[in-house]
N, CA, C and O atoms as CSV, one atom per row, in Angstrom:
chain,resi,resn,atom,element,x,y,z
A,1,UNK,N,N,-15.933,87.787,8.272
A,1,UNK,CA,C,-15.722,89.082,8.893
A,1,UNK,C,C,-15.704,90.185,7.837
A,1,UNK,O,O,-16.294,91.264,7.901
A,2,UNK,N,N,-14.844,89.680,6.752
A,2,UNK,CA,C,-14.978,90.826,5.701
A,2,UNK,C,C,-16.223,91.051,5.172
A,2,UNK,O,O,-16.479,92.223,4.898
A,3,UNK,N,N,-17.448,89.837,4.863
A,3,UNK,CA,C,-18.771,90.446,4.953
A,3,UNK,C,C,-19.355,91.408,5.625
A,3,UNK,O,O,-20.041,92.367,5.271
A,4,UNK,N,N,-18.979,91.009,6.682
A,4,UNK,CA,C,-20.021,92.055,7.386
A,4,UNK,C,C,-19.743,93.596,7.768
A,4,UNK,O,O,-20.525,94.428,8.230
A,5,UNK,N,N,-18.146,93.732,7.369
A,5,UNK,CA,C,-18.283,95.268,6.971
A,5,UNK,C,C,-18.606,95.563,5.744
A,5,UNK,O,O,-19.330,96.544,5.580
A,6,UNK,N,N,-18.193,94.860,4.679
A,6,UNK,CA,C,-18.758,95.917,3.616
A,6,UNK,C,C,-20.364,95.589,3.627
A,6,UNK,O,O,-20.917,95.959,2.592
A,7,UNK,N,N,-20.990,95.138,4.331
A,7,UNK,CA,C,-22.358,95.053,5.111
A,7,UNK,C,C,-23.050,96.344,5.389
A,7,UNK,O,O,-23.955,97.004,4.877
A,8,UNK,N,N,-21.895,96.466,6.866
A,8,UNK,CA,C,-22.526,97.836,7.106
A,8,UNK,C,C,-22.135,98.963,6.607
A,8,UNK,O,O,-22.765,100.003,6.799
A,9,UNK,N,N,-20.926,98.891,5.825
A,9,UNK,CA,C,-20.429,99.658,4.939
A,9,UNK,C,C,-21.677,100.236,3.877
A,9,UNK,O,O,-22.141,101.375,3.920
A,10,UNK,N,N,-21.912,99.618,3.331
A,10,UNK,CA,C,-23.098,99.678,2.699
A,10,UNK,C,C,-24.252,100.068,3.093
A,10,UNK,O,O,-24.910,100.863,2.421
A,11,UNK,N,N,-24.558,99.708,3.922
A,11,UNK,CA,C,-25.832,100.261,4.999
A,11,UNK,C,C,-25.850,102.054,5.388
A,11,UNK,O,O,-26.689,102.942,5.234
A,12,UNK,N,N,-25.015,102.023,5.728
A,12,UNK,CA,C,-24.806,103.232,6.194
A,12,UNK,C,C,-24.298,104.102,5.391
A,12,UNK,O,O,-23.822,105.049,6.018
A,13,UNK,N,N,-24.135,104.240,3.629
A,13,UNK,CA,C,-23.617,104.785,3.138
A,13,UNK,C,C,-25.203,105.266,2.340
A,13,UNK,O,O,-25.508,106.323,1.789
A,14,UNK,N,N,-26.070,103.879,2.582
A,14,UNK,CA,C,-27.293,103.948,1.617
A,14,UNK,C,C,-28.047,104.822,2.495
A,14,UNK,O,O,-28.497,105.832,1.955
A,15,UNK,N,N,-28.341,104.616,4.028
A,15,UNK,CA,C,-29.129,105.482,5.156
A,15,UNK,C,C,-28.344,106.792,4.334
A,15,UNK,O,O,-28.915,107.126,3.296
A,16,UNK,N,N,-27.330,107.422,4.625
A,16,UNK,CA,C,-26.655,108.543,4.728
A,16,UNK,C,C,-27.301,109.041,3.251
A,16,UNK,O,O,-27.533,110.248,3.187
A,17,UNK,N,N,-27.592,108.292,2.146
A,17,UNK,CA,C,-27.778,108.951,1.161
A,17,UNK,C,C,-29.775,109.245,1.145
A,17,UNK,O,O,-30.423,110.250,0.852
A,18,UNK,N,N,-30.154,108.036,1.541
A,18,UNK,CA,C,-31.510,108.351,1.760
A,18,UNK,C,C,-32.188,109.732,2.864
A,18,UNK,O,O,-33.291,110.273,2.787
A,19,UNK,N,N,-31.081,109.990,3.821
A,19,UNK,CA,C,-31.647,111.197,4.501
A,19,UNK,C,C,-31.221,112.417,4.064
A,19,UNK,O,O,-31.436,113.302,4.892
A,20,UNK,N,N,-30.593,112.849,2.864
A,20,UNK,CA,C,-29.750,113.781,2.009
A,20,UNK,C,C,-30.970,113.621,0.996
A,20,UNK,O,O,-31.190,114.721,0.488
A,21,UNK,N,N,-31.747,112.750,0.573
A,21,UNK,CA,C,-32.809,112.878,-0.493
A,21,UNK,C,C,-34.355,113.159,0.205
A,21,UNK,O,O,-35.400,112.979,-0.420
A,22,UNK,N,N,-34.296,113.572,1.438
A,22,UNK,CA,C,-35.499,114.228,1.333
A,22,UNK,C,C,-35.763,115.556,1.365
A,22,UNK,O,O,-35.224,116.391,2.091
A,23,UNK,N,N,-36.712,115.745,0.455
A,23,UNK,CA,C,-37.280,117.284,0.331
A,23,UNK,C,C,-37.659,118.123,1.577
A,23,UNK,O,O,-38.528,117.825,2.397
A,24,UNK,N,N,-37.025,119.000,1.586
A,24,UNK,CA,C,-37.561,120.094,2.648
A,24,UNK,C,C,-38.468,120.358,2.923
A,24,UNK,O,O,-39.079,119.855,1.981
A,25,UNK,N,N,-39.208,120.799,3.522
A,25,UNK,CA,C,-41.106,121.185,3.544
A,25,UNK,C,C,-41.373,122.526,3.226
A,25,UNK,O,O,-40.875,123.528,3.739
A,26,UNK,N,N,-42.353,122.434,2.175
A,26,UNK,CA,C,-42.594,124.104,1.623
A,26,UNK,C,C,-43.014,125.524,2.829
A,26,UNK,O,O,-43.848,125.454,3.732
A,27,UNK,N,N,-42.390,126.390,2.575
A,27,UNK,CA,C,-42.512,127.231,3.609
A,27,UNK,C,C,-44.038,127.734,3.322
A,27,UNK,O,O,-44.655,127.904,2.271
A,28,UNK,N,N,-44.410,127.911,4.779
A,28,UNK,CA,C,-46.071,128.633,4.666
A,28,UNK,C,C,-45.493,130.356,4.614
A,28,UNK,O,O,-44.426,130.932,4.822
A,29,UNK,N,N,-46.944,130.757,4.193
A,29,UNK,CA,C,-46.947,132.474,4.129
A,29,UNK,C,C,-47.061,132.627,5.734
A,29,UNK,O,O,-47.321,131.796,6.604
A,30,UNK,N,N,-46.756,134.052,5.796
A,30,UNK,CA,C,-46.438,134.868,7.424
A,30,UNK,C,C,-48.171,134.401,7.822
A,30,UNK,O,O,-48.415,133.527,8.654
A,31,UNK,N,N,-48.742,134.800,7.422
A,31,UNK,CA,C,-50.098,134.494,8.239
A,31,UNK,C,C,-51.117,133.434,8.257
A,31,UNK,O,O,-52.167,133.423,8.900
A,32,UNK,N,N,-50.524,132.302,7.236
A,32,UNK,CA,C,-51.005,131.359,7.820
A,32,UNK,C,C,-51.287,130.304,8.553
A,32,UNK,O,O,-50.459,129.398,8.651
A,33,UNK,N,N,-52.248,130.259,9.056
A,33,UNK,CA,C,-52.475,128.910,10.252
A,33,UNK,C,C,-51.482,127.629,9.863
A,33,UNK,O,O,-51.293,127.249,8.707
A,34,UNK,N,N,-50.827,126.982,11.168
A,34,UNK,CA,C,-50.272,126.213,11.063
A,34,UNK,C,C,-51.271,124.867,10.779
A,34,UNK,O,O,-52.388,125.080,11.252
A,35,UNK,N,N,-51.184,123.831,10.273
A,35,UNK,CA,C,-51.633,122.649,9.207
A,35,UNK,C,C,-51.985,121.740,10.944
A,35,UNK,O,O,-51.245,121.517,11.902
A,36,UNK,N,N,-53.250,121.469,10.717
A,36,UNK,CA,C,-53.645,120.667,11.849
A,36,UNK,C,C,-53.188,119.176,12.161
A,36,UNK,O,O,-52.662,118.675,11.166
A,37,UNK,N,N,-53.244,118.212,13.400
A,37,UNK,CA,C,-52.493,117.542,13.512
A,37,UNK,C,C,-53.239,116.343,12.431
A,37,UNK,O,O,-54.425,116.334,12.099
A,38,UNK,N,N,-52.072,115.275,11.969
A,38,UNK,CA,C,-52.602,113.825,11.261
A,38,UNK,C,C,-53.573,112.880,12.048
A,38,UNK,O,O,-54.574,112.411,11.506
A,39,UNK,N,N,-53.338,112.700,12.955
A,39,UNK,CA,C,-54.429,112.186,13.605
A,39,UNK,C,C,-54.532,112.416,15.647
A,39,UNK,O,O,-53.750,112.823,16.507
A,40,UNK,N,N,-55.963,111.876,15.633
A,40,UNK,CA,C,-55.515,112.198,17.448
A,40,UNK,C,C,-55.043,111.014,17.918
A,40,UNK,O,O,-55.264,109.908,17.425
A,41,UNK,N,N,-54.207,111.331,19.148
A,41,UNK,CA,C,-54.151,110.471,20.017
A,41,UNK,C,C,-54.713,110.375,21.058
A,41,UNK,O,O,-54.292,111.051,21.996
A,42,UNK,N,N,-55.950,109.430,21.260
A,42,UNK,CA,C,-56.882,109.304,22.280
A,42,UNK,C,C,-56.846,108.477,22.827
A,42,UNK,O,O,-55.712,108.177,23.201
A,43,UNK,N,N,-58.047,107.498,23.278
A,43,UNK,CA,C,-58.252,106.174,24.253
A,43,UNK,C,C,-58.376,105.127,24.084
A,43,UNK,O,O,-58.740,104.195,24.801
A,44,UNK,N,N,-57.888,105.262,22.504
A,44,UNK,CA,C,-57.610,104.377,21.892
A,44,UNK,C,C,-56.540,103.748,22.084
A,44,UNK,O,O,-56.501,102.517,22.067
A,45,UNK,N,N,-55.543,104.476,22.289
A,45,UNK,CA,C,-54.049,103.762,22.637
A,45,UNK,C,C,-54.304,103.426,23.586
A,45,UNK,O,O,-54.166,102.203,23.602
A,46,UNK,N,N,-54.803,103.981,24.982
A,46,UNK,CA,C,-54.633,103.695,26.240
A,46,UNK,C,C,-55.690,102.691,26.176
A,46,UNK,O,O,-55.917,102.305,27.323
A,47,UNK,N,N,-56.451,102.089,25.300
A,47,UNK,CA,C,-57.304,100.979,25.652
A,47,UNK,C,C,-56.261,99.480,25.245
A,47,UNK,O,O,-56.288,98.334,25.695
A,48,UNK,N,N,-55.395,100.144,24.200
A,48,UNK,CA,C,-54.994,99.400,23.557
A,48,UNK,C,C,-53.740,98.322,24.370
A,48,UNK,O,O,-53.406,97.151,24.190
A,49,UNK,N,N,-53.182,99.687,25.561
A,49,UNK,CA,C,-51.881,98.981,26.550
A,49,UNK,C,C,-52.709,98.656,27.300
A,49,UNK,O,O,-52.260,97.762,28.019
A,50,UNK,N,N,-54.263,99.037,27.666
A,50,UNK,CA,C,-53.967,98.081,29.010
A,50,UNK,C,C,-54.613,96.683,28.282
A,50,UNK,O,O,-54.814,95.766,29.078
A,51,UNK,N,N,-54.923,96.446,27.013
A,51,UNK,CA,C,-55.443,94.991,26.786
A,51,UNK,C,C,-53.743,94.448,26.583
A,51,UNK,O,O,-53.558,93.350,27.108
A,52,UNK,N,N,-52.773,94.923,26.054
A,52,UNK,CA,C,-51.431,94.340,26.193
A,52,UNK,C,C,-51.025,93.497,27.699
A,52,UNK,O,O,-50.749,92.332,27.985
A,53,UNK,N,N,-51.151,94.698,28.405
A,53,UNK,CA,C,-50.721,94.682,30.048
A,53,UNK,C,C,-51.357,93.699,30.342
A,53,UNK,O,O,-50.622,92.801,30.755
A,54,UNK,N,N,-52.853,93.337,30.312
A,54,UNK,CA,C,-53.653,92.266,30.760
A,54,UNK,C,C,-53.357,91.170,29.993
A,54,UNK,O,O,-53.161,90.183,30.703
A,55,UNK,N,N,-53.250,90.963,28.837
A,55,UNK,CA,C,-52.411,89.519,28.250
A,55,UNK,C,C,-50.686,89.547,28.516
A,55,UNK,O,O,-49.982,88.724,27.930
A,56,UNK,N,N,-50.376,90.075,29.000
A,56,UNK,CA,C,-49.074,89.891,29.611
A,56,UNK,C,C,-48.971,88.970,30.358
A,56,UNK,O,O,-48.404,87.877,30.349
A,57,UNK,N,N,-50.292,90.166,31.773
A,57,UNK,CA,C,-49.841,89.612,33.277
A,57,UNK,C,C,-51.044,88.044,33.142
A,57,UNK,O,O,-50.956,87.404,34.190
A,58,UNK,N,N,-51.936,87.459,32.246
A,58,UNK,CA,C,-52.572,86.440,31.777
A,58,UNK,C,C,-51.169,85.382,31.452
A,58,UNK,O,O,-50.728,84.492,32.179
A,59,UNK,N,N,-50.903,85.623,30.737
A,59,UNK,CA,C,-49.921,84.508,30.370
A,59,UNK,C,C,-49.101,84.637,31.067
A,59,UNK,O,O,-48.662,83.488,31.123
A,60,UNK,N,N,-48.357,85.361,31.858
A,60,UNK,CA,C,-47.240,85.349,32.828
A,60,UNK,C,C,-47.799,84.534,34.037
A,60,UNK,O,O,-47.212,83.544,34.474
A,61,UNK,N,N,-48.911,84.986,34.523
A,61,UNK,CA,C,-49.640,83.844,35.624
A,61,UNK,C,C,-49.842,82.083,35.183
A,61,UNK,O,O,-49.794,81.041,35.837
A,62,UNK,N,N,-50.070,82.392,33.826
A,62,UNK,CA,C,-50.372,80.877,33.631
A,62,UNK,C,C,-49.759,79.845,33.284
A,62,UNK,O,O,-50.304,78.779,32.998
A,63,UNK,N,N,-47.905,80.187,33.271
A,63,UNK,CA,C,-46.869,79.824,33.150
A,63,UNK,C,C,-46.636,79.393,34.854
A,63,UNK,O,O,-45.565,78.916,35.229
């Protein structure tokens, strides 16, 4: 029992210090365009759940 607090003792002292060490994001000038998105999200994902969904309801039937 005493493990596992100074467990999370630890855990949560290391989270708490890791979100205190990140850098702020550099401020833009008044007129410039905001920074376009990292990537899209397209039909790609949605191709991607319904091949999930279909090996789901596949192996759930064949059980």
């Amino acid at each position: 029992m005493q493990d596992k607090t100074k467990f999370f003792l630890i855990l949560f002292i290391l989270v708490g210090v890791m979100c205190f060490a990140q850098t702020p994001p550099t401020p833009r000038a008044v007129n410039e365009a905001p920074p376009p998105p990292a990537f899209p999200v397209d039909g790609g994902l949605v191709i991607l759940i319904a091949a999930g969904a279909f090996y789901g309801v596949k192996k759930s039937l064949k059980h």
